[in-house]
C-alpha positions as CSV (number, residue, x, y, z in Angstrom):
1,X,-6.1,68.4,-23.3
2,X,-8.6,66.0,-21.3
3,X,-8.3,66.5,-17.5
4,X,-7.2,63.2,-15.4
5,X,-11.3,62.8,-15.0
6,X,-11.8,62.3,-18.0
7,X,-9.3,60.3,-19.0
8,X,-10.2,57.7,-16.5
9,X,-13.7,57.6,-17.8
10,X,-12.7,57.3,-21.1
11,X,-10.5,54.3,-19.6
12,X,-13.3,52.7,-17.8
13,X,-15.5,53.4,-21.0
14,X,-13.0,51.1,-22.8
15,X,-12.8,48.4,-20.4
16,X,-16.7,48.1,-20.2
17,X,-16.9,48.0,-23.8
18,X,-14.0,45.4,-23.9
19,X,-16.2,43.2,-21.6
20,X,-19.9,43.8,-23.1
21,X,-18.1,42.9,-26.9
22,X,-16.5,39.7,-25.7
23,X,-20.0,38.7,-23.9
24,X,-21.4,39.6,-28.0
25,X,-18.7,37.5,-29.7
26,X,-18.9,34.6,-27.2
27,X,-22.6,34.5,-28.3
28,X,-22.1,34.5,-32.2
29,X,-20.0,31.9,-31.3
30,X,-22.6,29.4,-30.3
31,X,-24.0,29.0,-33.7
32,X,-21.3,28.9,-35.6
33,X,-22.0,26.4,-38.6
34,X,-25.9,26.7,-38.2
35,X,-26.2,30.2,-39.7
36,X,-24.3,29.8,-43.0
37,X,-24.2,31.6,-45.5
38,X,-24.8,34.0,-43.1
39,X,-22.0,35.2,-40.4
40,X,-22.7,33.7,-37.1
41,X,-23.4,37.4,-35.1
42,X,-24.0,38.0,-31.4
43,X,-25.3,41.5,-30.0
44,X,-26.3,42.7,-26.8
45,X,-28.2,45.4,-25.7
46,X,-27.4,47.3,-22.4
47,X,-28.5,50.3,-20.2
48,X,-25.7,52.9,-19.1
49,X,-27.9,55.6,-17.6
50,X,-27.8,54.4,-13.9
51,X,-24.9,53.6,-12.2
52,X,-23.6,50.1,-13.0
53,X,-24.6,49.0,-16.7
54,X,-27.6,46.7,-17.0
55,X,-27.8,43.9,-19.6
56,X,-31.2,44.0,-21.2
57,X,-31.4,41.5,-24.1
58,X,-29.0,39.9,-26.0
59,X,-28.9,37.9,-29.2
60,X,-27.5,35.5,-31.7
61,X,-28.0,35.4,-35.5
62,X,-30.6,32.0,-35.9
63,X,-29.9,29.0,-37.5
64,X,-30.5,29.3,-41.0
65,X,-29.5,33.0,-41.1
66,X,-32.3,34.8,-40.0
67,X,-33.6,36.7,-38.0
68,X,-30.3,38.8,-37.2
69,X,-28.7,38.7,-33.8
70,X,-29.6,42.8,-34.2
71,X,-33.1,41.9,-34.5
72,X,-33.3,38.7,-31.9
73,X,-31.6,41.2,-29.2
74,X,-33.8,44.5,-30.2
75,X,-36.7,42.3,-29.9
76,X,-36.2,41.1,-26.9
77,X,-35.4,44.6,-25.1
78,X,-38.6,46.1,-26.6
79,X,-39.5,49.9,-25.7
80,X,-36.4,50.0,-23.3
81,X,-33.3,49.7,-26.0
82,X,-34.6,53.6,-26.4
83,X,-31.3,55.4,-25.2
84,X,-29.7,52.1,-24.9
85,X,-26.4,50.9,-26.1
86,X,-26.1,48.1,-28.5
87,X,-23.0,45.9,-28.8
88,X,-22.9,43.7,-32.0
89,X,-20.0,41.9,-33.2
90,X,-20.4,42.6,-36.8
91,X,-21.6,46.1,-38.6
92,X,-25.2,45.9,-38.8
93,X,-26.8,45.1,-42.6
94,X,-27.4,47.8,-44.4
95,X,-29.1,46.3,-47.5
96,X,-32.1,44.8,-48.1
97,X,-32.2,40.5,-48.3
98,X,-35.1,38.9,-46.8
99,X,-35.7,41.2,-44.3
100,X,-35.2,45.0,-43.9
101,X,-31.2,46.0,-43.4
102,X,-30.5,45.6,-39.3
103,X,-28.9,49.2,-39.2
104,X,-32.6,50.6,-39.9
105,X,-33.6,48.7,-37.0
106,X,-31.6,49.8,-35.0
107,X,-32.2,53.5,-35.9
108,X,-36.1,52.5,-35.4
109,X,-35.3,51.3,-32.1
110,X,-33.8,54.6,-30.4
111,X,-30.9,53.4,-29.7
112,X,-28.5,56.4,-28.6
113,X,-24.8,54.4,-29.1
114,X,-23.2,51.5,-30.9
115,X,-19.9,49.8,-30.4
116,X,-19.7,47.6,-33.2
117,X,-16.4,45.4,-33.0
118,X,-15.5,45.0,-37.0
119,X,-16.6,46.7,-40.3
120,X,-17.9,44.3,-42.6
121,X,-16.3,43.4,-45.6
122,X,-19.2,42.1,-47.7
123,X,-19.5,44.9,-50.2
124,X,-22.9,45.5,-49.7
125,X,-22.3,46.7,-46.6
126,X,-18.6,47.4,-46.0
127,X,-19.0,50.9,-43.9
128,X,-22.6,51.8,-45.3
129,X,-24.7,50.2,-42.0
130,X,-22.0,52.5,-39.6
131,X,-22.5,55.8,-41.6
132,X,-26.1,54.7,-41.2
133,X,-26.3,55.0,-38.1
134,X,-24.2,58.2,-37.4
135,X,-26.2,59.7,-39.7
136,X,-29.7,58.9,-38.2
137,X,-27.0,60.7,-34.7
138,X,-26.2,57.5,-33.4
139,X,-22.8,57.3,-31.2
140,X,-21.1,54.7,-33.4
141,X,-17.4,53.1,-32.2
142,X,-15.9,50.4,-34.2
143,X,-12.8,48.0,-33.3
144,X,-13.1,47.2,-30.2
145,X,-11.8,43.4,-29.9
146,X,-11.8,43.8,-33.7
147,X,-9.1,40.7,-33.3
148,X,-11.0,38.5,-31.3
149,X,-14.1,39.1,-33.7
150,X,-12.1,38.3,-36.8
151,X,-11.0,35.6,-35.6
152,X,-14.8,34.4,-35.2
153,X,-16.0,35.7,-38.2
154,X,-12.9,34.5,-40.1
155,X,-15.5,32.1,-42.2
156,X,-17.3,34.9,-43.6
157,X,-14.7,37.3,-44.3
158,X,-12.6,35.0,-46.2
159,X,-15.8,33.8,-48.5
160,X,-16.5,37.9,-49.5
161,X,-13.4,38.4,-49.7
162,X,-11.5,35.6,-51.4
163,X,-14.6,33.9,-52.8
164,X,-14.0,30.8,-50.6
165,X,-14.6,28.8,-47.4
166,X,-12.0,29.3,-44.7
167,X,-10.2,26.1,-43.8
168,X,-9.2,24.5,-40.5
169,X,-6.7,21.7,-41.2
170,X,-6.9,19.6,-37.7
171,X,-3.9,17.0,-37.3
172,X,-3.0,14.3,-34.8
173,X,0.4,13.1,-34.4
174,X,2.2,10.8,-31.8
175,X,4.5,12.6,-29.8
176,X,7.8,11.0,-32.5
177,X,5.9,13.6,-35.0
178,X,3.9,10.5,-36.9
179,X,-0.5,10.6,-38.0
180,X,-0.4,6.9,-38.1
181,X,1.2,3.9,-40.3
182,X,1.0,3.2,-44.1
183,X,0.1,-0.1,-43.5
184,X,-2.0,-1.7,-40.5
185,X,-4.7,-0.9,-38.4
186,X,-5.4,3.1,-37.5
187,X,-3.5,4.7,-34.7
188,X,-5.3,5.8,-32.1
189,X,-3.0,8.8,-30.7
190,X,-5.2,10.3,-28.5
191,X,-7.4,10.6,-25.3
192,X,-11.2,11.1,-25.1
193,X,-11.2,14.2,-23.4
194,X,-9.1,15.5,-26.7
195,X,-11.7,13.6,-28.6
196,X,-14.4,15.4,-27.3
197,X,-12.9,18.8,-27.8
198,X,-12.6,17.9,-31.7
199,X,-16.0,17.1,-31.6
200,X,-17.5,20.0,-30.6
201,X,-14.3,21.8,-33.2
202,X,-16.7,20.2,-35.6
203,X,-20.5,21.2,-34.6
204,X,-19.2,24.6,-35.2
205,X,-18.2,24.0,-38.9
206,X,-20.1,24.2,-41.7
207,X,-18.3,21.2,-43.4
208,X,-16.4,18.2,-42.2
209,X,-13.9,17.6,-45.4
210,X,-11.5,14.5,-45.4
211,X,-9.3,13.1,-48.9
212,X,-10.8,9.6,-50.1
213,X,-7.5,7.9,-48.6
214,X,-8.6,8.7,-45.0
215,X,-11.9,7.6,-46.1
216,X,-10.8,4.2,-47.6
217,X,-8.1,3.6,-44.1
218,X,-10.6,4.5,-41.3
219,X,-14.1,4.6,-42.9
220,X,-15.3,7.8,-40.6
221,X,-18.4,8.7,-39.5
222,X,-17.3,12.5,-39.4
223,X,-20.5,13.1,-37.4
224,X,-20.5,14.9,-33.8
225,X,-21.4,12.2,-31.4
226,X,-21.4,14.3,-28.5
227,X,-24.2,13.8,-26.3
228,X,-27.1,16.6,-27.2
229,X,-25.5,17.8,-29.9
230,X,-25.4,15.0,-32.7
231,X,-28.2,17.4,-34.1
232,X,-25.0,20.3,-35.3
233,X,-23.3,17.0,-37.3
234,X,-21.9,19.5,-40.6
235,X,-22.4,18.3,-44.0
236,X,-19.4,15.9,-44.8
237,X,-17.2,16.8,-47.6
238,X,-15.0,14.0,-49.6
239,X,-12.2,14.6,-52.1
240,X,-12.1,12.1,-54.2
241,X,-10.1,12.8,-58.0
242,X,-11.5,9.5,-59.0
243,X,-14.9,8.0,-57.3
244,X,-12.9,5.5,-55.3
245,X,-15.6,6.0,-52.1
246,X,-17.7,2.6,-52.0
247,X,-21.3,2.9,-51.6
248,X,-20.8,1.2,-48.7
249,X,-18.8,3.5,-46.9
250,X,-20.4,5.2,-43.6
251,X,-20.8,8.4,-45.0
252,X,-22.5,7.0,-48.0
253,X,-24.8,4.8,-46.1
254,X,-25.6,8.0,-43.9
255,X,-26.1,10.6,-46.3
256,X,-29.8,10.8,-46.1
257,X,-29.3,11.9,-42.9
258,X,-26.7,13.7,-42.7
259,X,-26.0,15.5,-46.4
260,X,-23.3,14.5,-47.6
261,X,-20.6,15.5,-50.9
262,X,-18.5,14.2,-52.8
263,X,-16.1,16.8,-55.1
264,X,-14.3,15.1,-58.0
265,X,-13.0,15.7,-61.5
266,X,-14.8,16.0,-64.6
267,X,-13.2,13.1,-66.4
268,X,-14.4,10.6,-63.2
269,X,-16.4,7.9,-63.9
270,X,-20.7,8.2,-64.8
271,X,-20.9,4.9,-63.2
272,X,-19.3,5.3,-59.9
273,X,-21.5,8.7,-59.7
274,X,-24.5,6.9,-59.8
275,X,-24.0,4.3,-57.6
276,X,-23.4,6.8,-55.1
277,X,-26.3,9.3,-56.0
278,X,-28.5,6.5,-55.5
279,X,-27.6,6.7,-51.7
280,X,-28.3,10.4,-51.7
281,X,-24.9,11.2,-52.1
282,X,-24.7,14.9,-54.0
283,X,-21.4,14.3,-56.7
284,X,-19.8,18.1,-57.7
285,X,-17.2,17.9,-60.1
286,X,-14.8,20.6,-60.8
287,X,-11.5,20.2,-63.2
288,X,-8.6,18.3,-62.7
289,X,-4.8,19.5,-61.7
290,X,-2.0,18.1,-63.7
291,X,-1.8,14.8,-61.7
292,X,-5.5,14.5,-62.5
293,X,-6.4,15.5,-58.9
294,X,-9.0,17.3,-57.9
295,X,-7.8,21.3,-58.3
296,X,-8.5,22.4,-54.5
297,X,-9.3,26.5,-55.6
298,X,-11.8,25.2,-58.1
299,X,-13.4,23.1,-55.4
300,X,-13.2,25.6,-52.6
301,X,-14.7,28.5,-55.0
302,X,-17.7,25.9,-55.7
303,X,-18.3,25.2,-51.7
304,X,-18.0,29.1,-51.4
305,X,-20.2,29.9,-53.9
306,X,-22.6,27.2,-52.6
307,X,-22.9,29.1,-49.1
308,X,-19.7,26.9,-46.8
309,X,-18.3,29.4,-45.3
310,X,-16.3,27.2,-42.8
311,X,-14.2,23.8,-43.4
312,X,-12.8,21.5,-40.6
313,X,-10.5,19.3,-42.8
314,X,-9.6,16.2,-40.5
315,X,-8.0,14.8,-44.6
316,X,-4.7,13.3,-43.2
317,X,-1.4,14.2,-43.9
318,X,-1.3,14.0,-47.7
319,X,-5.0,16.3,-48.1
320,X,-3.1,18.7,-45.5
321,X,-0.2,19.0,-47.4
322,X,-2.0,19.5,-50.7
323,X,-4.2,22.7,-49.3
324,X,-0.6,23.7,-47.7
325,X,0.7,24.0,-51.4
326,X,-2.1,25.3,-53.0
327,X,-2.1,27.9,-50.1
328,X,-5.6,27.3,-48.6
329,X,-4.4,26.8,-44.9
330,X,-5.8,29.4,-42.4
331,X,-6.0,27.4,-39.2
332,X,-3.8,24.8,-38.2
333,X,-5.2,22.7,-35.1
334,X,-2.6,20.4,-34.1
335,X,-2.7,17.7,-31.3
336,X,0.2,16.3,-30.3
337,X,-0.8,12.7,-28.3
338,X,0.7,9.6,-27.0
339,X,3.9,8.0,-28.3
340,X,3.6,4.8,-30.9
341,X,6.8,4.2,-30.8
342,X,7.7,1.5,-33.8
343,X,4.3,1.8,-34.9
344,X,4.4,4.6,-37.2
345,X,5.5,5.7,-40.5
346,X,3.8,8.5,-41.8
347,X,4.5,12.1,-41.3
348,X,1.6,14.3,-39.9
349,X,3.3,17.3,-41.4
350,X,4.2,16.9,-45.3
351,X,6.9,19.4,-46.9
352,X,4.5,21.9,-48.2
353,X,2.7,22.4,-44.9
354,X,5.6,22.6,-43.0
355,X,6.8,25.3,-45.4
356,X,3.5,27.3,-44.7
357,X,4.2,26.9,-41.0
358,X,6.6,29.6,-41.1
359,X,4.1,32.1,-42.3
360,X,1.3,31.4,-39.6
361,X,1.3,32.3,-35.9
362,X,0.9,30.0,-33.2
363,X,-1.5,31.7,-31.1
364,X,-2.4,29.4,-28.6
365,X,-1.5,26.2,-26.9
366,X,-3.5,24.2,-24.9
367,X,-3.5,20.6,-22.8
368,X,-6.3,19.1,-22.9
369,X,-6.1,15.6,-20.5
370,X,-2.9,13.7,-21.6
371,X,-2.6,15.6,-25.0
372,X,-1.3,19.4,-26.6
373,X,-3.6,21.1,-28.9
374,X,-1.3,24.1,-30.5
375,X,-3.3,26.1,-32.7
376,X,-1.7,28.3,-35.9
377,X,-3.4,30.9,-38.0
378,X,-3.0,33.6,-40.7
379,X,-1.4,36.2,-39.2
């Protein structure tokens, strides 16, 4: 039986841990939907031996993927991460890509204990980096936070594991439950402070994706315009079952800059596709459902297997409701704004996706200025 002492310590042991891994996560964070296909990782290295714990280095996987958060914090703590602990929110790499696996690293680096918040479930790892590191006699503890890190890693897992991007459907609605009118000029439902927020909701996606209807209605940008950090703009993803999108569209017009595809059927036509290549639009086609729309698992398997591990769909209702159906919904980000009272007509939330509700969690709410963000997820 452990003696009151110890379990105290063992207490205090958790709650520093608790607090190191959410300073690890918070840094992954940052570069979420720079580091794809890679998971977005943050680690921190920190010295227990004296009395109060002392951050030495800490680290976020780079843009592009590499180096490693692992590596970027090791690095940066030098001879002194000997004896160290290392906090990471991911289980260190175990194979060998580009660079040497990260759990050799760490052995290499002396480090005498790791609290590592969530095995990974890429099967080239998947438990091998932790056993590792006990077996080089590293102290290895793995969970802690393991929510909050799914949560931020939820991009990755769901690629290795279901061989697709996760998806974030983002929806606006006027406070009478409606995204806008069938007919007339775009409603604009809510605030700039809520704008901003959805902004920087996109500069950590891989992918913007929207349904050709939105495109052809509101002609977006989907860029982040943001000040200082129009650089993190995602590539922007239309649906569009039949080459509808005009060459002069924004997106097309942009595309050099900011890449920019277009997922259609197989039976859509040559023509259209060329028109739009010419721009620097990249065309994928993938086969049709039996309205002749574009089959959404086909398409997400393709942007899965071509690296996205992250989507921010801002689609509209009728996109929203198709993923809903086709069961492709992990996050639901919806902003409840100003009333338009005898201005609207269209549902934000189609049948399907209000059917799916039911099986998600809210797990948040939030104001933000005039307006409600509520936020649902896979439980």
């Amino acid at each position: 039986m452990n003696s009151p002492g110890a379990t105290g310590r063992q207490s205090d042991r958790a709650i520093q841990d608790e607090r190191f891994m959410r300073l690890a996560i918070a840094l992954g964070e940052r570069n979420l939907g720079l580091t794809w296909p890679n998971p977005s990782v943050g680690s921190i290295v920190v010295d227990e031996s004296g009395d109060a714990p002392v951050i030495l280095s800490q680290g976020a996987t780079q843009a592009g993927g590499r180096p490693h958060a692992e590596r970027v914090a090791l690095a940066a703590a030098g001879a002194r991460a000997k004896g160290a602990t290392l906090y990471v929110s991911l289980e260190p790499c175990s194979h060998h890509g580009r660079t040497a696996p990260c759990a050799d690293a760490v052995v290499e680096a002396g480090v005498a204990r790791v609290v590592s918040a969530l095995e990974d479930p890429d099967s080239r790892v998947a438990g091998l980096g932790h056993a590792r590191l006990r077996e080089a006699g590293i102290d290895v503890t793995v969970g802690c936070l393991a929510r909050d890190a799914r949560r931020a890693h939820i991009g990755h897992i769901t690629r290795v594991t279901k061989g697709r991007p996760a998806v974030t459907v983002k929806l606006a609605r006027s406070t009478e439950g409606f995204a806008g009118s069938r007919q007339g000029p775009r409603l604009m439902l809510t605030g700039a402070i809520a704008n901003a927020k959805v902004h920087l909701m996109r500069a950590h996606a891989d992918a913007i994706m929207v349904g050709v209807g939105t495109l052809l209605a509101d002609d977006p940008l989907l860029n982040v315009r943001l000040p200082g950090l129009e650089a993190r703009s995602p590539i922007r993803i239309v649906v569009d079952s039949h080459l509808r999108t005009p060459p002069t569209a924004g997106v097309v017009a942009g595309a050099r800059d900011i890449p920019t595809w277009i997922v259609t059927t197989v039976t859509a036509p040559v023509e259209a596709e060329k028109a739009l290549t010419e721009h620097g639009v990249e065309v994928l086609r993938v086969a049709a459902d039996e309205s002749g729309r574009v089959l959404l698992p086909e398409a997400l398997e393709l942007l899965g297997a071509r690296g996205i591990t992250r989507i921010f769909c801002e689609g509209g209702p009728e996109l929203a409701d198709a993923l809903a159906e086709a069961d492709l919904v992990d996050e639901l980000v919806l902003v409840t704004g100003r009333s338009a009272r005898g201005q609207g007509d269209l549902p934000a939330l189609g049948p399907s996706l209000q059917d799916r509700m039911d099986l998600l969690d809210c797990r948040a709410e939030d104001r933000i200025g005039p307006d409600l963000f509520m936020f649902w997820e896979r439980p």
